[in-house]
N, C-alpha and C positions, 0 to 999 in steps of 0.2 A: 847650384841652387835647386831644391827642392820644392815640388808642385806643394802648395796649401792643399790638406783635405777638403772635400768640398762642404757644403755648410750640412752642420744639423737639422735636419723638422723632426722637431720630438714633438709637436703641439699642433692642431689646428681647428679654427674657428668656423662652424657655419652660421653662416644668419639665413632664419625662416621665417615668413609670416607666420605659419600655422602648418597644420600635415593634410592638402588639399590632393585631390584625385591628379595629378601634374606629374607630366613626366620629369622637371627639372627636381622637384621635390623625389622623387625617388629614385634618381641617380644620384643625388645628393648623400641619401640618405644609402646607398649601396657603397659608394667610395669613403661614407665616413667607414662602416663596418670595414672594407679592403684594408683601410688606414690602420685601425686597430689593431688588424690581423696582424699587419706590419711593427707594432708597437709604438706607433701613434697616438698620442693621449689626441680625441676629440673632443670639444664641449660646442655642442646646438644648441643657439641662442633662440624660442620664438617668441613670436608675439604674442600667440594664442596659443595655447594650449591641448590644438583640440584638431578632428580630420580622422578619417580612412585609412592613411598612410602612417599614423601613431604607432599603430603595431610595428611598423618598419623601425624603429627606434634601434640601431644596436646596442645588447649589451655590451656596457665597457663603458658605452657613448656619456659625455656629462650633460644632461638635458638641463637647461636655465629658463626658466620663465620671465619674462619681461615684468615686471610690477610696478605701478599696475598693467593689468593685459592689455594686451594691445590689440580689439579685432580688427577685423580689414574696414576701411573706408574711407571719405575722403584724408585725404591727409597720413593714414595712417601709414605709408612706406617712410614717408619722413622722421616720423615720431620712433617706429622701428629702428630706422637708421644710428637715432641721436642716443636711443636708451643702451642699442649693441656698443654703440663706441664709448659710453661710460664706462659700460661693462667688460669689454678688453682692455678699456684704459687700467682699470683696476685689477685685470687679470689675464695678464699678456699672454699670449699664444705665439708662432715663430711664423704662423701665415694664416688669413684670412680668405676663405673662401663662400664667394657672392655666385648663386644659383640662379641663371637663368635672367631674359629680360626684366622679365615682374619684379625682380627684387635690384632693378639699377640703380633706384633712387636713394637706396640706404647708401651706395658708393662715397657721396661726399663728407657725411658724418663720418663715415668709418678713417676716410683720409686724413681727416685732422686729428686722429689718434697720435699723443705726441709718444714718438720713436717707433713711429708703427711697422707691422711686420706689412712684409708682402702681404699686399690685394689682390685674386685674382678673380677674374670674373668672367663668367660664362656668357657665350651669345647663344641663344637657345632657339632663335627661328629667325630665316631671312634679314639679311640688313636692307636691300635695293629689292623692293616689290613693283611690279607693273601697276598692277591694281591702285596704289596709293594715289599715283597722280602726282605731277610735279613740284605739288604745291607741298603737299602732303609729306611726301620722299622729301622735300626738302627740312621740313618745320621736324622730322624724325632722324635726320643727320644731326639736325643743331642740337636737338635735344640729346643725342648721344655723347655729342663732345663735350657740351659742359656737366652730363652727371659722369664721363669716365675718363674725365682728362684725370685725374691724379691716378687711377686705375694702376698698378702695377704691369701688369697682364692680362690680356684680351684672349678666350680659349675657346675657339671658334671648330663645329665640326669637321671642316675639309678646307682644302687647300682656295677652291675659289672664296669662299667665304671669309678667309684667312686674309684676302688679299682685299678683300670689301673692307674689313673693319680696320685693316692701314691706311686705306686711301681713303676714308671717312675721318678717322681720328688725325691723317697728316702725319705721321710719324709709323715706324716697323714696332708694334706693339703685341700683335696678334699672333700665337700661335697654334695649328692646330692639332686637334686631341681627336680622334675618332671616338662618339661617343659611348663609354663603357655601360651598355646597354645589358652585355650577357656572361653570364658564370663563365668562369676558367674551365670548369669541366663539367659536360651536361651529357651522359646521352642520347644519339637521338636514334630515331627507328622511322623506316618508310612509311609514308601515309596511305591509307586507304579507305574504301567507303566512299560516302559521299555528304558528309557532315562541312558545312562551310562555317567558318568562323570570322567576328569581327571584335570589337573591344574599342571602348572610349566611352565617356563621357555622354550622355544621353541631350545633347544638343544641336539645335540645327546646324553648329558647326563641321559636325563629324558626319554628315548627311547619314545617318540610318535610314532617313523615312525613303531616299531613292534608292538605297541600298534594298531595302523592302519590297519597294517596287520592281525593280531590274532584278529581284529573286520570284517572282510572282511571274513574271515574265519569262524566267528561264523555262518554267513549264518539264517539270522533272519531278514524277514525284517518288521519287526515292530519295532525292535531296532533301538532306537538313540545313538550316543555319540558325545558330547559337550566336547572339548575342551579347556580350557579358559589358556590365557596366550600368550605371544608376545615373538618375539626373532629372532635371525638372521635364522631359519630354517623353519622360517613362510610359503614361498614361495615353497621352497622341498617337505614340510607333504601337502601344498594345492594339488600342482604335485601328489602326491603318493595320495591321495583321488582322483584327474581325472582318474587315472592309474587303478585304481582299480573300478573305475565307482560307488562310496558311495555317489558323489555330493549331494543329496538329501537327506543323512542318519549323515551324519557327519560335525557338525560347527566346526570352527573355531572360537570361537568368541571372543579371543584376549584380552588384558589385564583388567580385573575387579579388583578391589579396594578389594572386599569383594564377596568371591567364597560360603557366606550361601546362597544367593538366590539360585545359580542356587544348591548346594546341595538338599533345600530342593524340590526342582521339578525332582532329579533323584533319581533311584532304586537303586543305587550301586554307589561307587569310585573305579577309577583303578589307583596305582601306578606302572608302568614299567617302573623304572627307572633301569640305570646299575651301578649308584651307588648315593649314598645321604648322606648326613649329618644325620639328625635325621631324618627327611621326619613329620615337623609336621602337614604338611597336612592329612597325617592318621588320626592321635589323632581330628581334624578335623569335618573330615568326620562323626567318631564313636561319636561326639562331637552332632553331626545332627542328629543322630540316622540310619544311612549310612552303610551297611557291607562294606567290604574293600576286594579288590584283590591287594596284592601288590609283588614284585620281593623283594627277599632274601637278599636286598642292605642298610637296613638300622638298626640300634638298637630300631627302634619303633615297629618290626614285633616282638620280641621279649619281649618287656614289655608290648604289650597291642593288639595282635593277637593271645592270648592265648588261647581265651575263642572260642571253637565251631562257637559260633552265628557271631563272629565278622568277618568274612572274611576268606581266603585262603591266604597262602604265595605260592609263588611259582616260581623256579629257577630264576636264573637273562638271559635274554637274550634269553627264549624257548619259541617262539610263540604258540608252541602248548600247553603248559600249560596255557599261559595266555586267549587260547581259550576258555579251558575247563573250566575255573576256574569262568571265565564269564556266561560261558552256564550254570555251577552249580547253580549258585547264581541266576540268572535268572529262574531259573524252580525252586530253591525253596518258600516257603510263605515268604513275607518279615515279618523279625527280628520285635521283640520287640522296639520301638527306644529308650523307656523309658531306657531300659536294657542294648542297645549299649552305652548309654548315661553314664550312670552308669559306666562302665567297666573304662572310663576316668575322674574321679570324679575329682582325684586329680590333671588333669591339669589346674585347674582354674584358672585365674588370681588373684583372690582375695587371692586364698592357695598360691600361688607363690611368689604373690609382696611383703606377711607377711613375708616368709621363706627368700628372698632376705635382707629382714630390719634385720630381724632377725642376719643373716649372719653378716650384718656389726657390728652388737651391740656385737657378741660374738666376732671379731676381738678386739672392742675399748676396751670389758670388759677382755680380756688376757691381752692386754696393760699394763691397768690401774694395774692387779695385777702382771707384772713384776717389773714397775716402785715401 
């Protein structure tokens, strides 16, 4: 008796709100391009129409607009949900893929798509936080089981995390993807200077204004740091650079498409955020051949800040760590980047977009042998 081939994915579905400054949206939009590569028909379903991250569109990709649009707000992940799942009802695809927490709650529309293909669905930041509190940790387990019990597949970053979202859902559902964060092939080259680099979202989330501070304090003035990235706090962190008299020492220089340029013209990455998703701007940076200084707010400090060479973690929220951690890295020889490079092997896109296919064919292939 001869093995069955394993199943085809000639087709697959993303559902988006809209194309937001988000790292799930642009890894999304990276593995639909992989997919194509591969000869994957894509079709991106959003909401809106509209975002930063539009240009990321691949050609090839089939982009559907919701009608009418759908912008973000109350209600509106629901409303998303129900219009995507018309819309694959009418035009079937062989797997479905769900981006990230933000977009859980379209999971149960899309389930009742009659004959649906595989669902898979990404966990994009922490499932068990301290900070939530037990009440909180609790009322966000329940809420996960009932938007992804029909879930196909749970595609979590790393093995602990893999093993949160089985013992949350009650069942081996989960498997993990190391996130495809970075090009198959990128050169990198040694850092030098003293240019420090950060990137995100202009929010108190992403702490710039102590990143600001704990650079004002390193007291170096040959040091740069460049900034990149837009956001309602643009105006406060320029203030707190007059404040502090950096004018000359610290840009701003506000949303880019693609953060390898100014990578490879800086000595360092700094992450001070006071909390994040996966933060895969790390993975990133180490990607560039980049050490990393990052705050203790994310699960990437822990899968890939192991190694010596790669950077410092350090508390969430303590300027004076994030001083030192700077000055460290700064007075010593810059890293290997062949080696930092390395340390991220397995985030490529190329290992990623495989392991995603993969994902859907072991869904289609239990099917076929329960049937």
């Amino acid at each position: 008796m001869t093995a069955s081939a394993p199943p085809a994915i000639r087709s697959i579905g993303i559902v988006l709100h809209d194309f937001p400054l988000g790292g799930t949206e642009r890894i999304a939009l990276r593995l639909a391009h992989a997919w194509i590569e591969r000869g994957v028909a894509v079709t991106i379903f959003v909401g809106e129409d509209r975002g930063p991250l539009r240009a990321l569109v691949p050609t090839g990709a089939r982009l559907v607009l919701a009608e009418p649009p759908i912008p973000r707000g109350r209600g509106s992940r629901k409303r998303l949900g129900t219009a995507a799942a018309v819309f694959f009802t009418h035009n079937p695809v062989d797997g479905l893929f769900v981006p990230g927490n933000f977009h859980w709650e379209i999971v149960p529309a899309l389930a009742r798509i009659p004959h649906r293909p595989p669902v898979l669905v990404q966990i994009s930041s922490p499932l068990r936080m301290k900070p939530r509190g037990f009440l909180r940790q609790f009322a966000f387990e329940r809420r996960m089981r009932r938007l992804l019990r029909d879930a196909d597949a749970l595609i979590a970053m790393g093995p602990l995390h893999r093993a949160q979202a089985d013992s949350i859902m009650g069942r081996a559902v989960a498997t993990a993807i190391p996130l495809p964060a970075l090009d198959d092939e990128r050169p990198v080259r040694a850092g030098s200077g003293k240019t420090i680099l950060a990137a995100g979202r202009l929010i108190h989330q992403k702490g710039f204004d102590l990143l600001i501070d704990a650079f004002a304090d390193l007291d170096d003035p040959e040091a740069r740091l460049v900034i990149a990235g837009s956001g309602p706090e643009e105006a406060a962190l320029a203030g707190r650079i007059a404040a502090r008299k950096l004018g000359g020492r610290v840009e701003l220089a506000g949303f880019v498409p693609d953060i390898a340029p100014l990578l490879d013209e800086a000595r360092l990455f700094v992450m001070a955020s006071r909390f994040e998703g996966y933060g895969a701007v790390i993975v990133e940076a180490l990607g560039a051949g980049r050490p990393v200084v990052a705050t203790a707010s994310t699960p990437a400090v822990e899968d890939v800040l192991g190694d010596p060479e790669s950077g410092i973690v350090v508390p969430i929220e303590d300027v004076g760590s994030l001083r030192n951690a700077m000055r460290a890295l700064l007075d010593r020889p810059a890293p290997d980047p062949h080696h930092l490079a390395g340390i991220v092997d397995g985030y490529r896109i190329g290992a990623g977009a495989k392991a995603y296919l993969d994902s859907f064919r072991s869904v289609l292939a239990s099917r076929r042998e329960v049937a």
